[in-house]
Structures are given as structure tokens and as C-alpha cells.
N, C-alpha and C positions, 0 to 999 in steps of 0.2 A: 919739435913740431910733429903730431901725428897728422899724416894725412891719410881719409877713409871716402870712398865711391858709395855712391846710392842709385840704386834705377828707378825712377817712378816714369808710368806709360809715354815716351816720346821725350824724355828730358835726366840726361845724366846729373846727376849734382855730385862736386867736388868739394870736398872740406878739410881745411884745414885747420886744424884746432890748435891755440894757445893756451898757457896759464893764465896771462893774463884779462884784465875783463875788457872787453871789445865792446865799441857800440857798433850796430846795424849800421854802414850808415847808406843813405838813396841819394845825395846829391853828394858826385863826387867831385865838383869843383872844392870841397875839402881838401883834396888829395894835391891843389896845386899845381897841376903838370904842366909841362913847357918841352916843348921839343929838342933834344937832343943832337939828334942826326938821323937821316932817311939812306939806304943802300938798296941796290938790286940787286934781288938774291935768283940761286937757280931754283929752288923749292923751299918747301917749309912741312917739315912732316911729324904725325903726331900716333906714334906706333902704339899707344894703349889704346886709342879707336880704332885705328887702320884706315887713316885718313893722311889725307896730301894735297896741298897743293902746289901746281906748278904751272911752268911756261905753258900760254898757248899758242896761239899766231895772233899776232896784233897789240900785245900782253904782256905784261912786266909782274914777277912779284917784287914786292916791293917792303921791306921794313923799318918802320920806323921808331926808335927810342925815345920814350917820353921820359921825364925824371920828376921826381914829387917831395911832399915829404908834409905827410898829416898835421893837422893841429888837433890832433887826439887820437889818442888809441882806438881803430875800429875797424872793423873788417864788411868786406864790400861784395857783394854777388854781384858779376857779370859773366857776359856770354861774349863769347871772341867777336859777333860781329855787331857787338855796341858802339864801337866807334866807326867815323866817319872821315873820310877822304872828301872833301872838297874843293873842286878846280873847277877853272871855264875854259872855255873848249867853243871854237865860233859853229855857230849852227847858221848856213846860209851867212845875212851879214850881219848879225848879231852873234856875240858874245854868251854863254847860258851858262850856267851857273850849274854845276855836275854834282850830288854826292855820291858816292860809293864804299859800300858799308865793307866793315874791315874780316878776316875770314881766318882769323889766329891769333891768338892772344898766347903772352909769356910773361911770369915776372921775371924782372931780370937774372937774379939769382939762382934760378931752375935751368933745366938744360931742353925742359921736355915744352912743346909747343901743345895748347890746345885749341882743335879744330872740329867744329860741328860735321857730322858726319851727315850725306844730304838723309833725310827725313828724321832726326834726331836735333835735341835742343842739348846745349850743357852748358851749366852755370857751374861757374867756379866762385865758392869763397875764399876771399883773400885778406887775411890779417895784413894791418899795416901796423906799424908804430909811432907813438906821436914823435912826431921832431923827426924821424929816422930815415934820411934820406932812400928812397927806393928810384928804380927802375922799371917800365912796363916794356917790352917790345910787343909790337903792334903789325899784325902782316895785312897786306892788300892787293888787291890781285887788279891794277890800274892799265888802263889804255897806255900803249909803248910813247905817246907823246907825249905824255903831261911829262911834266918838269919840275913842276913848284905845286904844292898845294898844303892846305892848313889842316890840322885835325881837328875833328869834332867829338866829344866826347860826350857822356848823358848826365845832364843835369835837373833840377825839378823845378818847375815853373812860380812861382807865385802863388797862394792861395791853395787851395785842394778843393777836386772835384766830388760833388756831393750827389748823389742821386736819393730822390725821394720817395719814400714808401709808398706804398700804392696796398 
């Protein structure tokens, strides 16, 4: 695998190139993922940005392993805080419904986390193999009392939006 960095104004892209031929693909419920297991970590750090996150008061990092495995060869652009933490949490005496967007992304395989630096975007491409079981870790930086919560990850809705010439 060669991996190669690119800067365009306000957004790093990451790539990583295979021989074989990949499809683009934008809805990654392809990828099949199902939760693993969730830990509390003391940080999460991503030394070719010079970026970190960590404990604050009130605040947990938090990582979770997702596991997959394509029905096709294709590699996937996302940014660490594509996925989502969702929990409820009582506001007064209703119950509300929380997300909170993810702030590090890892395939499993790699050792190196990556985390958007604040005023910077970075999309990472990421080959996958069809049939080839993988692993993503997923970091989040959650309120110290949640306990249980689901992930969200991006999918494409129905139909495509169309805007009209003018």
C-alpha cells in the first residue's frame, strides 16, 4: 500500500492507494458495521497533525470498535467526525435524544489515529476489500455519564437532490 498527503486550502486529504480497482463508494452502510466494543481511554493522539484529544472535567474519551467487511472492493473518503454518538440524557423531566459527533478515526490495522486539527478538515481515503473482514476505531469525547449509546454513521438518503438551472 502506498500512502501519499495532499493540502488543498483548509482540508488535508489522505490516500491511500491499492493495485487493485476500487469503487468510490458514499453510502457506507456497504461496509456493514456492527459494534464491537466501547473503552475509556486517557487520550487519543495524532502526531503527524499535532493534534490530541483528551480528558476534560465532566468528560470521557471514549473509543469504540466497529467491525465490517464490504460486498465489494472500494475505498471510502471520510473525516474522523462523520460518525455519531447517540444517547438520551433527561433534560428537566423529559428524556432528549443527544448526538455527538466523533473526533478520531483509525482503521484498525494502523497504529496512527486521525484527528482534525481545530480550523482544518482531513479526509482520509480508505480502501477496503470485498469479503475482507476489517476494523474501524472510532474516538469521542462524551459527557462522563452516558453509559450506553448507539453509533451513527453516514449514509445516502433516497433519491438525489437536484437543483435547477436558472
Amino acid at each position: 500500500m502506498n500512502v501519499s498527503s495532499a493540502m488543498l486550502p483548509g482540508v488535508f486529504l489522505l490516500i491511500a492507494s491499492v493495485a487493485r480497482t476500487q469503487v468510490n463508494l458514499e453510502d457506507l452502510s456497504r461496509l456493514q458495521l456492527q459494534v464491537l466494543k466501547a473503552e475509556v481511554v486517557d487520550r487519543l493522539a495524532d502526531p503527524e497533525h499535532g493534534s490530541e484529544v483528551t480528558v476534560s472535567p465532566g468528560r470521557k474519551v471514549v473509543v469504540v470498535t466497529l467491525k465490517g467487511s464490504p460486498d465489494a472492493n472500494v475505498s471510502v473518503s471520510i473525516r474522523p467526525a462523520e460518525f455519531a454518538a447517540v444517547y438520551q440524557t433527561p433534560v428537566g423531566l423529559i428524556r432528549a435524544t443527544i448526538t455527538s459527533a466523533s473526533v478520531a478515526l483509525r482503521r484498525g490495522d494502523h497504529t496512527e489515529w486521525t484527528i482534525s486539527p481545530p480550523g482544518k478538515d482531513i479526509v482520509s481515503l480508505i480502501p477496503f476489500e470485498k469479503g475482507q473482514e476489517f476494523t474501524l476505531l472510532v474516538g469521542f469525547l462524551l459527557p462522563e455519564n452516558v453509559t450506553e449509546f448507539s453509533v451513527r454513521y453516514p449514509t445516502i438518503a433516497k433519491g438525489r437532490a437536484v437543483l435547477s438551472q436558472k
